[in-house]
C-alpha positions in Angstrom: -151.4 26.9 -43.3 -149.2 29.9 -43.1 -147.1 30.3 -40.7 -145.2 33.8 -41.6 -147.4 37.2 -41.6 -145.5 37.7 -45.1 -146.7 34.2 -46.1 -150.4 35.2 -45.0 -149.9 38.6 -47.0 -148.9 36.9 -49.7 -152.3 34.1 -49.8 -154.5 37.5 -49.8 -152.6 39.2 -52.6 -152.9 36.1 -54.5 -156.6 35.8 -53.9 -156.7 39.4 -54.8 -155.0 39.2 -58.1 -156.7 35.5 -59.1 -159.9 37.2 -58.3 -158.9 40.4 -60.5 -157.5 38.0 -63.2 -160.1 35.8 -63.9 -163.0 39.0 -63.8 -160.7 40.1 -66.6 -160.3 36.8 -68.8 -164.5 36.8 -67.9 -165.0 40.2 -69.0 -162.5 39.8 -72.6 -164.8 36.0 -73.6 -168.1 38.5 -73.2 -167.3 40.8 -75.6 -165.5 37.9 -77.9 -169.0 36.3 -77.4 -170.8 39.6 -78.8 -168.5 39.5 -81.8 -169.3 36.0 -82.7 -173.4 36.5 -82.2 -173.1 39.6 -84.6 -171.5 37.1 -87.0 -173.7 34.3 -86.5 -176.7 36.6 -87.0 -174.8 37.6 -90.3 -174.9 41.3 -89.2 -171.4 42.5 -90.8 -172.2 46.4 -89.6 -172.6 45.0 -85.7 -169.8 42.4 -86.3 -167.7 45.4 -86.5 -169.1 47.6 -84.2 -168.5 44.6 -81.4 -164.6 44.0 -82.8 -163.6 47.3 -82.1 -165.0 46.9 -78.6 -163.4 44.1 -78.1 -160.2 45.1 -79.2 -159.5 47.1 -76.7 -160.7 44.7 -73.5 -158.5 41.8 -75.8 -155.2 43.9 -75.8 -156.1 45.0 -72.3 -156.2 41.5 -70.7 -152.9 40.8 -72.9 -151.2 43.8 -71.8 -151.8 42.7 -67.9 -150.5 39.0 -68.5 -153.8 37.6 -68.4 -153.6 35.9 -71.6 -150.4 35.0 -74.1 -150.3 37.6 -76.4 -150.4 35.3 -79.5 -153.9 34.1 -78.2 -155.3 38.0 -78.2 -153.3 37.9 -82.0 -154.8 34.8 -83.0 -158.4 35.4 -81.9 -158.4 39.0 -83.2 -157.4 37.8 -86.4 -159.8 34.8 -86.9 -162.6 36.8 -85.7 -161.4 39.8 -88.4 -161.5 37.4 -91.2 -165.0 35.8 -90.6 -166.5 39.7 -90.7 -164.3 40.2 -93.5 -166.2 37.1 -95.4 -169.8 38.0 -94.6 -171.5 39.4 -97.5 -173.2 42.8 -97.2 -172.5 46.4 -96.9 
C-alpha cells in the first residue's frame, strides 16, 4: 500500500489514464471491427465509408501512445488493400 500522498496520487492518476487508455484501444477495435463486416459482407462502398472513420480514431489512439504507430500503419494498410480487392463499384 502507499505510504506517500504523492505515491497515492500517483495509483489514481494511473487508474485514471489505464481507464482512459484502454476506452481508447476499445473504441479504435469497434470501428476496425465495422471495417472488416463491410468487407466480409463484400460491401466495397461501406468498406470505405467505415475506413475513413476509422482512420481518424486509428491515428488518434497512435497519436496518444496507445498503440505503436507501426500497428495503426500496418492495420490501416491491410485493411486498405482488402477494399482495394473487392470487386464492385
Amino acid at each position: 500500500m502507499a505510504n506517500t500522498a504523492s505515491a497515492r496520487k500517483r495509483i489514481r492518476q494511473t487508474a485514471t489514464r489505464t481507464a482512459r487508455n484502454q476506452a481508447r484501444k476499445s473504441r479504435m477495435r469497434t470501428f476496425v471491427k465495422k471495417v472488416e463486416l463491410a468487407i466480409a459482407s463484400g460491401d466495397k462502398a461501406a468498406a470505405q465509408t467505415a475506413l475513413r472513420a476509422a482512420q481518424p480514431e486509428m491515428q488518434r489512439a497512435r497519436g496518444k501512445g496507445v498503440v505503436h504507430a507501426n500497428t495503426v500503419a500496418r492495420k490501416l494498410s491491410r485493411l486498405s488493400s482488402r477494399i482495394k480487392a473487392l470487386p464492385g463499384a
